[in-house]
C-alpha positions as CSV (number, residue, x, y, z in Angstrom):
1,X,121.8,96.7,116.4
2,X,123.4,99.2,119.0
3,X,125.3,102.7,117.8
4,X,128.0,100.6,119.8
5,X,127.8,98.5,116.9
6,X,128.9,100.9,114.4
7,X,130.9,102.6,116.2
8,X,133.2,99.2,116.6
9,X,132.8,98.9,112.8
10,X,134.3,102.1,112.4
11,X,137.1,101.6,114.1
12,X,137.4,98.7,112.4
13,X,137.3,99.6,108.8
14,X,139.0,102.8,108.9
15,X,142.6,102.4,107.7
16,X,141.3,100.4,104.6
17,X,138.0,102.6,103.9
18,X,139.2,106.4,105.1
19,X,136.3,109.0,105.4
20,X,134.8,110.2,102.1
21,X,134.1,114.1,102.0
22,X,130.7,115.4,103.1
23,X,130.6,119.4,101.1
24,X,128.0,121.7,101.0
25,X,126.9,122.3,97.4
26,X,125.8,125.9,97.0
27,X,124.1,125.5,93.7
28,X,122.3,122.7,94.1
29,X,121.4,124.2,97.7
30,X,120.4,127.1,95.4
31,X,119.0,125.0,93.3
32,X,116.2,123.0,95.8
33,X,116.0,126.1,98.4
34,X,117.9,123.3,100.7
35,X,121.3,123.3,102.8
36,X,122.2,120.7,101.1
37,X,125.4,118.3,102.1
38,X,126.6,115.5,100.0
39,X,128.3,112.4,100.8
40,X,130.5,111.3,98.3
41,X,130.4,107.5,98.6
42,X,131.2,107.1,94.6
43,X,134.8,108.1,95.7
44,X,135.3,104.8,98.0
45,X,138.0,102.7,96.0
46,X,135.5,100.6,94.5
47,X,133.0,103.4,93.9
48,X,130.6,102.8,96.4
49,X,129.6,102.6,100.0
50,X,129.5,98.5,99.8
51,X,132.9,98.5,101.0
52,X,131.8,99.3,104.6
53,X,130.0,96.7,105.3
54,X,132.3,94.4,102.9
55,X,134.9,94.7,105.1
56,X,133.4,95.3,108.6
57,X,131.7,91.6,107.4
58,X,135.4,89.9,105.9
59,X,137.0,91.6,109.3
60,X,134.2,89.1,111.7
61,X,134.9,85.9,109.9
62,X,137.2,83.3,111.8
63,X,140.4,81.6,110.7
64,X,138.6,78.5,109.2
65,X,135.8,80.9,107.5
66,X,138.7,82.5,105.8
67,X,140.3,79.8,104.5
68,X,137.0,78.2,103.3
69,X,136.1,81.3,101.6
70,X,133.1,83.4,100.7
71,X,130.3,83.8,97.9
72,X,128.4,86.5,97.6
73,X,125.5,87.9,95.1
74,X,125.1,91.4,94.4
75,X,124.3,93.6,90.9
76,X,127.5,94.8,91.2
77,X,129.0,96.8,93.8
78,X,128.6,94.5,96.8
79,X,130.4,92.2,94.7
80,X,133.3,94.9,93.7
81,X,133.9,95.6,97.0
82,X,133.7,91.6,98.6
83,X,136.2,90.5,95.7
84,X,138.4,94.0,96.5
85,X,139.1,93.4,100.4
86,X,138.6,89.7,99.8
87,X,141.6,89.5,97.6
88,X,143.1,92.5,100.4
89,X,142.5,89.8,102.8
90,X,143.9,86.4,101.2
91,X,140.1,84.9,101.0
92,X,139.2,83.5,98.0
93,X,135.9,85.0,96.6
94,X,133.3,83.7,94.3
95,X,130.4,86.3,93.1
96,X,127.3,85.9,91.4
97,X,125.3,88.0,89.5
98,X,122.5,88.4,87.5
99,X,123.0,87.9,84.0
100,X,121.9,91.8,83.4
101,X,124.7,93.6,85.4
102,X,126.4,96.1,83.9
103,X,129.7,94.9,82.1
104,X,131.6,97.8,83.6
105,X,130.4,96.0,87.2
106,X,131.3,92.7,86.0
107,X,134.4,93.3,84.5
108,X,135.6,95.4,87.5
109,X,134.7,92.4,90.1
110,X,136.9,89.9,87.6
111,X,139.7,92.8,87.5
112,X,139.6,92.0,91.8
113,X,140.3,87.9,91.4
114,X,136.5,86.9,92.1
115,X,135.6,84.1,90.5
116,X,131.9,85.4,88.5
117,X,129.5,83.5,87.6
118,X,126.6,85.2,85.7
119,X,123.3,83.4,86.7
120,X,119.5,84.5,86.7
121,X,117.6,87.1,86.1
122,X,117.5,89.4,89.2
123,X,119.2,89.5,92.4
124,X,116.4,86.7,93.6
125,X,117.7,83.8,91.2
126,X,120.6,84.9,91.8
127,X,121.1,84.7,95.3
128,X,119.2,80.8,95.6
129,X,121.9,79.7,93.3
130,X,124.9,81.8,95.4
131,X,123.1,79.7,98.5
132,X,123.4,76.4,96.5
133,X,127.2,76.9,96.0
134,X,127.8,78.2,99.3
135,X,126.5,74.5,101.0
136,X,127.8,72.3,98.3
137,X,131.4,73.8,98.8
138,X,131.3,75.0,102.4
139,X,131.5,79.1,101.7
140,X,130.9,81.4,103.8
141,X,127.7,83.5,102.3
142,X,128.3,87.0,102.5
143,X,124.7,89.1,102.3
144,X,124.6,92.3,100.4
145,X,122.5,94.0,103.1
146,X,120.7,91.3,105.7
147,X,123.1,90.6,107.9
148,X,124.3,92.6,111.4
149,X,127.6,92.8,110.4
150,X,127.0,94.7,106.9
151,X,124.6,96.7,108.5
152,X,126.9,98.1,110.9
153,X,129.5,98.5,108.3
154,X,127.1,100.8,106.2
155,X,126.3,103.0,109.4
156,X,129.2,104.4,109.5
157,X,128.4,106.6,106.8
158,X,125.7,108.7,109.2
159,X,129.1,108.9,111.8
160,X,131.0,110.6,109.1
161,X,127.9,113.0,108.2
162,X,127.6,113.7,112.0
163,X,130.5,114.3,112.6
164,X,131.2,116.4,110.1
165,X,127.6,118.6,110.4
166,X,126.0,117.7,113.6
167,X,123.0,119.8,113.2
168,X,121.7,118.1,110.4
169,X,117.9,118.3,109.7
170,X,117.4,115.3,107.4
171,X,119.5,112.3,106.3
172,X,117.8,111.3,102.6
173,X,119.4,107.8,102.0
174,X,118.8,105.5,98.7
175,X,116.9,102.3,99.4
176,X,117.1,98.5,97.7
177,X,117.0,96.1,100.8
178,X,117.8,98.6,103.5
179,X,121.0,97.6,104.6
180,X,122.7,101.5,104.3
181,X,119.6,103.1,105.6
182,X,119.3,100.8,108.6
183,X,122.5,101.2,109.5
184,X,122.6,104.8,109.0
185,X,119.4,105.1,111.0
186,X,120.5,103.2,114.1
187,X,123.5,105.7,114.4
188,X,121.8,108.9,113.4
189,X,118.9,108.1,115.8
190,X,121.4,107.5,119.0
191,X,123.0,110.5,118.1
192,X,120.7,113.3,116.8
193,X,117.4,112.0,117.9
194,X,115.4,114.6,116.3
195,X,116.9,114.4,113.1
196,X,114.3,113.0,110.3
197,X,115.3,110.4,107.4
198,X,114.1,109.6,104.3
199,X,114.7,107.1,102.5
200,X,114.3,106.4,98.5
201,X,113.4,104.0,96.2
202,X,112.9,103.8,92.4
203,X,109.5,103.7,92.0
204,X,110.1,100.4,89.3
205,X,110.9,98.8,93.1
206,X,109.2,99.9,95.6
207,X,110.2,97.0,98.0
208,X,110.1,98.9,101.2
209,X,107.4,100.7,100.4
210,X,105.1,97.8,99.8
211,X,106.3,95.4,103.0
212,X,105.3,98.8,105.0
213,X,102.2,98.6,104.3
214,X,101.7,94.7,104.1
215,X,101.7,94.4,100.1
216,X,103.0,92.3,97.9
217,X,105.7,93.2,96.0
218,X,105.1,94.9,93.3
219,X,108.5,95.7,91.1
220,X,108.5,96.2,87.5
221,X,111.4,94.6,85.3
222,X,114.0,97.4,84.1
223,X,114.7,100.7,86.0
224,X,118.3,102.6,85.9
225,X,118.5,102.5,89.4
226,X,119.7,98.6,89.0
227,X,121.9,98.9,92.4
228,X,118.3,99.2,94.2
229,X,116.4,96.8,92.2
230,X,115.7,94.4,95.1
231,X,112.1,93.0,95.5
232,X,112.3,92.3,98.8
233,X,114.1,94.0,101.8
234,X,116.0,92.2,104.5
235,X,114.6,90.5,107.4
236,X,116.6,92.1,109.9
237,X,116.4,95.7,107.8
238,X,112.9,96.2,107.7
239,X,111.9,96.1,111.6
240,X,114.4,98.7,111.9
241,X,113.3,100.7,109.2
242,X,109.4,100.8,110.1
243,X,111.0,101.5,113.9
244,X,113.3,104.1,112.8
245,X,112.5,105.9,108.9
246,X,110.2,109.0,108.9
247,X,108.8,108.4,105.2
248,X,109.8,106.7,102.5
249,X,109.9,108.5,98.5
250,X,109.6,106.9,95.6
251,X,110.9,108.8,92.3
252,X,110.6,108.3,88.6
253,X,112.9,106.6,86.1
254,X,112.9,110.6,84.5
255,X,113.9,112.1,87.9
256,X,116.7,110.1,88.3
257,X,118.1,110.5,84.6
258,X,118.1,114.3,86.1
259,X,119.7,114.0,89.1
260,X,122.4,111.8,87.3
261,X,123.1,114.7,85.0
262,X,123.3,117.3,87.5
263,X,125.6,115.8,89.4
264,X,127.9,116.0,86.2
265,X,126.6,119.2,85.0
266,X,127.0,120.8,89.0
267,X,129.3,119.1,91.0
268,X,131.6,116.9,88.5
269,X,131.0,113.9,89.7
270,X,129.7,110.0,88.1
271,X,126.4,108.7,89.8
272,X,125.0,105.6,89.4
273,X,121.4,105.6,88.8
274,X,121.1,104.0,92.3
275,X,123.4,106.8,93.9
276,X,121.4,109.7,92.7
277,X,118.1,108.5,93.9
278,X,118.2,110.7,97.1
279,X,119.0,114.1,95.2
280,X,116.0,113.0,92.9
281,X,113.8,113.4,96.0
282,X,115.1,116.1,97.5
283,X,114.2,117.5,94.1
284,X,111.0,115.8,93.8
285,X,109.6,117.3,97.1
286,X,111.4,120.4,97.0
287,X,108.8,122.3,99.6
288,X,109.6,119.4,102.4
289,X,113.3,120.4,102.6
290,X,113.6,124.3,102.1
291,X,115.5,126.1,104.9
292,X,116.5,122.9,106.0
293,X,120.2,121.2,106.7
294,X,120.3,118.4,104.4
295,X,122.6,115.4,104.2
296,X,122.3,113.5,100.9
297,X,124.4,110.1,100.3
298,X,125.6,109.7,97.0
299,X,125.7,106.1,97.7
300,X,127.7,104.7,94.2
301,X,129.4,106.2,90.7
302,X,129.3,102.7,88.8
303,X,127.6,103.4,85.8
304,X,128.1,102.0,82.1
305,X,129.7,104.8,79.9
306,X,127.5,104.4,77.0
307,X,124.4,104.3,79.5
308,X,126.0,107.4,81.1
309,X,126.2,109.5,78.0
310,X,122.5,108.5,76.8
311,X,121.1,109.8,79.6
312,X,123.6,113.0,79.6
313,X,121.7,113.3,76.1
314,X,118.3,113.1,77.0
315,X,118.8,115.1,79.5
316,X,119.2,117.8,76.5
317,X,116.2,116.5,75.2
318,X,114.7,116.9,78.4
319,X,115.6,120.4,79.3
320,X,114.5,121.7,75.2
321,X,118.1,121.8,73.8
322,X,117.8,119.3,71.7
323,X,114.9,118.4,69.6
324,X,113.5,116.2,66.5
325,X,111.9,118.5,64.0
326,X,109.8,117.5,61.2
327,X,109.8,119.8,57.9
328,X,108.1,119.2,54.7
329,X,109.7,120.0,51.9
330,X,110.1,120.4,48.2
331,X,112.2,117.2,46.9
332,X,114.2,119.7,44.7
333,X,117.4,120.5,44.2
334,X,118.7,123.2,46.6
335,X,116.0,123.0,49.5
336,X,117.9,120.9,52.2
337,X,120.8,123.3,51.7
338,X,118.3,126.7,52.2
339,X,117.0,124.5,55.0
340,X,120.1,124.0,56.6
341,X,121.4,127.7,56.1
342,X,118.3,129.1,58.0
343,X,119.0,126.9,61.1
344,X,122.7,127.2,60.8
345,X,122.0,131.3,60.5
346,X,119.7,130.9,63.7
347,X,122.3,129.7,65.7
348,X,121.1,125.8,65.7
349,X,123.3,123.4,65.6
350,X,121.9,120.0,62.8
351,X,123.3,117.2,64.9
352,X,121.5,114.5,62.2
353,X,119.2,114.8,58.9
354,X,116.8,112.1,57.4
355,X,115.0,112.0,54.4
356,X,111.4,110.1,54.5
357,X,110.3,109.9,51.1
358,X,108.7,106.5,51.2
359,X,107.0,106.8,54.1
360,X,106.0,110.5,54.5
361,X,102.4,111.3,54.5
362,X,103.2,114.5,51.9
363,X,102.4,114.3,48.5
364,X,105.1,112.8,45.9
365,X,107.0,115.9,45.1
366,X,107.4,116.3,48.4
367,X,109.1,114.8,51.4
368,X,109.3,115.3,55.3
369,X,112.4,116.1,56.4
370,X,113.2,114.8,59.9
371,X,116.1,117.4,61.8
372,X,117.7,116.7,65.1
373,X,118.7,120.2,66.1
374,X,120.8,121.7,69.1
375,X,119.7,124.7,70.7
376,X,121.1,127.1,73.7
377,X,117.8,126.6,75.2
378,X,113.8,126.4,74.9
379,X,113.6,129.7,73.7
380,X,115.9,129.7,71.3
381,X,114.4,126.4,69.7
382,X,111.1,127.8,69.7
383,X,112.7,131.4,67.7
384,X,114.3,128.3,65.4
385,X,110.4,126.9,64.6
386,X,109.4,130.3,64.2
387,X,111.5,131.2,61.9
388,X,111.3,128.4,59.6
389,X,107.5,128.8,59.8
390,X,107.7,132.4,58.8
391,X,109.6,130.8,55.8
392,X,106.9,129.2,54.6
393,X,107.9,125.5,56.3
394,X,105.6,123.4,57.8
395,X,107.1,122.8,61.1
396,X,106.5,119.9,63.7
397,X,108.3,119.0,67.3
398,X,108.7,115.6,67.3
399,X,108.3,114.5,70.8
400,X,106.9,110.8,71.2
401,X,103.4,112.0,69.4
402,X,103.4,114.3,66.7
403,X,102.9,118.1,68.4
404,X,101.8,120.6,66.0
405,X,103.5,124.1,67.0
């Protein structure tokens, strides 16, 4: 893989996948102690950088590979974006994916005219069944991130970032089986070779991690960052990762819920839990990237609504605006009312009320009353406790295990 290489795909690609903007973001730059620069990849058509390599791939194939047609196997947005400039191109498409991808990524492949078919349990099972179909019916396999051609494509996002900021310090790049960080790396290398990149995985995967060192995989089932949830990485990715990567981050399943919500909270903007792993390690390691120019790919902004507005919520929980309380009470007329006054004339907000009377540990005149509360911030739910305790209620934070305050 030459910067050549990705320089062709470029040209290639770029009247169907235009350059996405690369901004400074002075809060979170105030936020980390870091220039930091974001490439917004969730703005590509089908919401993520996949498209690069998509179509630098679709672009390679000859006249009878595109009548045969292609199969591909992806979580979701490699197979959004094959099925999108698959259909752009007249080739018929055929995706699968694991029987776990997010509707929203299902349904949006089907809305593009792929033909989906839901097998296995992880990207593994599903790609030996992709490679079944694809002999039995003479298709054209289409790899999410081992193959020259997609690797290329997905390089073309560290032109963009160069071009744009060509003193850069750091590229921090999201990892699953290295295809975008490869290709990034090939091209940043050539052209900045001092610059340092780091790339991230969940730590529920740590795929690249592991074959760096010589281990065994060692991925745990379930992780938010599902578009990274790859238990092995390519055979053509790795050598230039160990050749060409600085270090490699892992972050937790709590770090990305974060950087998810900032990205709302800060810049407006829907990241997938695999697009926001690189801001959760710049803000993971905060110390290694203050002063510094850093470029940060948002690599993807497909994320299930309902799964995007749980984590908007813990992340309430998280920062100590919203909060369980347990209170024991009188079971008499009257109380839950003078309960709910005080917090209402505390400036809490009673988002839900439960009653235990069966199962509280109080005595049978007595119940525990269980109060999710809204406050503007960890202060103002502590003066909340404190002022129900200096109203004679026994108050407890409910928190996973029962925290006396």
């Amino acid at each position: 893989m030459m910067l050549a290489d990705i320089k062709a795909a470029s040209a290639a690609i770029r009247e169907a996948v235009p350059p996405t903007p690369f901004h400074h973001s002075v809060t979170l730059s105030a936020l980390t102690g870091a220039q930091l620069y974001i490439k917004f990849e969730n703005l590509q058509f089908t919401a993520s950088f996949k498209e690069r390599g998509a179509l630098n791939k679709l672009l390679s194939l000859t006249g009878d590979e595109r009548v045969a047609g292609v199969i591909a196997m992806s979580a979701g947005n490699h197979a959004q974006a094959v099925a999108y400039h698959a259909r752009r191109l007249g080739i018929a498409a055929t995706i699968v994916m694991p029987r776990d991808t997010p509707e929203v990524k299902v349904a949006a492949t089907r809305a593009h005219g792929a033909d989906v078919r839901l097998v296995g349990e992880g990207l593994s099972e599903a790609a030996v069944h992709a490679r079944e179909l694809a002999g039995q019916h003479g298709l054209v396999f289409v790899h999410p991130y081992d193959d020259a051609a997609i690797i290329a494509g997905q390089g073309t996002v560290a032109l963009e970032m160069l071009a744009a900021q060509p003193d850069l310090d750091v590229l921090v790049v999201p990892m699953g089986g290295g295809g975008l960080i490869a290709g990034m790396a090939v091209a940043a290398k050539a052209l900045s070779p001092g610059i340092e990149i780091i790339g991230v995985e969940a730590e529920r995967y740590p795929s690249i991690r592991d074959a760096l060192a010589g281990n065994p995989p060692s991925s745990m089932a379930g992780t938010i960052a599902e578009g990274i949830a790859v238990k092995q990485p390519g055979a053509l990715t790795l050598p230039i990762i160990r050749a060409l990567v600085d270090d490699v981050m892992l972050v937790s399943e709590v770090q990305i819920e974060q950087a998810i919500a900032l990205y709302i909270a800060i810049e407006k903007t829907v990241a997938e839990g695999a697009g926001a792993v690189s801001l959760a390690g710049v803000l993971a390691r905060k110390a290694h990237f203050e002063g510094r120019k850093v470029g940060v790919v948002l690599s993807g902004g497909n994320i299930d609504t309902r799964l995007l507005a749980s984590v908007l919520m813990r992340d309430l929980v998280h920062q100590g605006r919203i909060a369980r309380l347990r209170i024991d009470i009188s079971d008499r007329p009257g109380v839950l009312a003078a309960v709910a006054g005080a917090i209402g004339d505390a400036g809490g907000n009673i988002l839900e009320v439960q009653h235990n009377r069966i199962f509280s540990h109080t005595q049978a005149k007595d119940t525990d009353l269980e109060v999710v509360i809204e406050a503007r911030d960890p202060g103002h739910l502590r003066s909340i406790v404190e002022m129900l305790a200096g109203k004679g209620f026994r108050v407890r934070l409910l928190d996973g295990d029962e925290t006396a305050l």
